[in-house]
N, C-alpha and C positions, 0 to 999 in steps of 0.2 A: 168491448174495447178495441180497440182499433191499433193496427200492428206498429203504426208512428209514432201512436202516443204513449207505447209501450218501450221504445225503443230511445225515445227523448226520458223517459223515466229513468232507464236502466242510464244512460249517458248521464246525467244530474249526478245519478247516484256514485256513479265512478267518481266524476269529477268530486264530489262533497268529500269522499272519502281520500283521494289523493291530496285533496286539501286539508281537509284535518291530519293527517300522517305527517301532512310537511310542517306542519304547523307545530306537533309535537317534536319533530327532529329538532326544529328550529331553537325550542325553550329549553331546551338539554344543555347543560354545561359540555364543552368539547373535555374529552379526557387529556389529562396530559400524558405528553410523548415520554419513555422513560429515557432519559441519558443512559448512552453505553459507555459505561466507563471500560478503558484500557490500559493494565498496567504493564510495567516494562522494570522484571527485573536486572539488574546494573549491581552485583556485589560493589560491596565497599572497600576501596585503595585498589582496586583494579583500574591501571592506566591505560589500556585499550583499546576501550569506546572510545577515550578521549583523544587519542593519536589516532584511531581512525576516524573521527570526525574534523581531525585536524588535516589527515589526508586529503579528504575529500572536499574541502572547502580549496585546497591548494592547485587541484584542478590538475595538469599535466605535470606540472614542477612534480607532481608526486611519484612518475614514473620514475625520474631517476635521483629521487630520494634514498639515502639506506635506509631510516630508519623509516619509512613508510613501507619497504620490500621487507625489510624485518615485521613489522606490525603487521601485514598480509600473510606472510609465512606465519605467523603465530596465530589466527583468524583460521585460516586453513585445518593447522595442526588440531585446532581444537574442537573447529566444528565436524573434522572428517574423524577426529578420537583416532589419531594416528602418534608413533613415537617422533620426537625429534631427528631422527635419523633416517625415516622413511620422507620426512619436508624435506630437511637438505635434499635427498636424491632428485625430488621434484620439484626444489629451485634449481638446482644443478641442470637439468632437463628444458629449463623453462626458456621461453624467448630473450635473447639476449635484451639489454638497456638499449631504447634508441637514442640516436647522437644528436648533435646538435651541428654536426658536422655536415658538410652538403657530400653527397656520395659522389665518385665517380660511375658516368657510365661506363656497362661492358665490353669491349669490342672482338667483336666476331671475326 
């Protein structure tokens, strides 16, 4: 045998079998993908979510909102598991409301 003819064999043979492989890939049902479901607990008559969702659709108006500084002070309190009276001191602390006022400048 002759090293060509051996060598176009073994090549056939590759090729025959990548062909049949793809050929079985091909006739397989694809699996289906699983949905990741996500829940999201939300107790019930808790007004929160919903004033901070109403916040944030209000866009800037909401900085000098009270009851959206309220609704954030109580977001806070709860996710930091702090007392009421440790917020106040850290609203107390906090950046003042901006104005709507045009400031003056300083003069040196």
């Amino acid at each position: 045998m002759d090293t060509r003819h051996l060598a176009r064999i073994g090549a056939i043979a590759f090729v025959a079998v990548a062909l049949t492989m793809t050929a079985l890939q091909l006739r397989e049902e694809p699996k289906p993908v699983p949905v990741e479901v996500t829940t999201v607990f939300e107790p019930d008559g808790d007004p929160l979510p919903a004033q901070l969702r109403a916040c944030a659709q209000m866009g800037e108006l909401a900085l000098s909102s009270p009851d959206c500084r309220a609704a954030w002070a109580e977001k806070r309190r709860r996710f930091l598991g702090l007392e009421s009276r440790a917020v106040d001191a850290v609203d107390a602390t906090a950046a003042p409301a901006p104005s709507s006022e045009p400031q003056q400048a300083k003069e040196q």
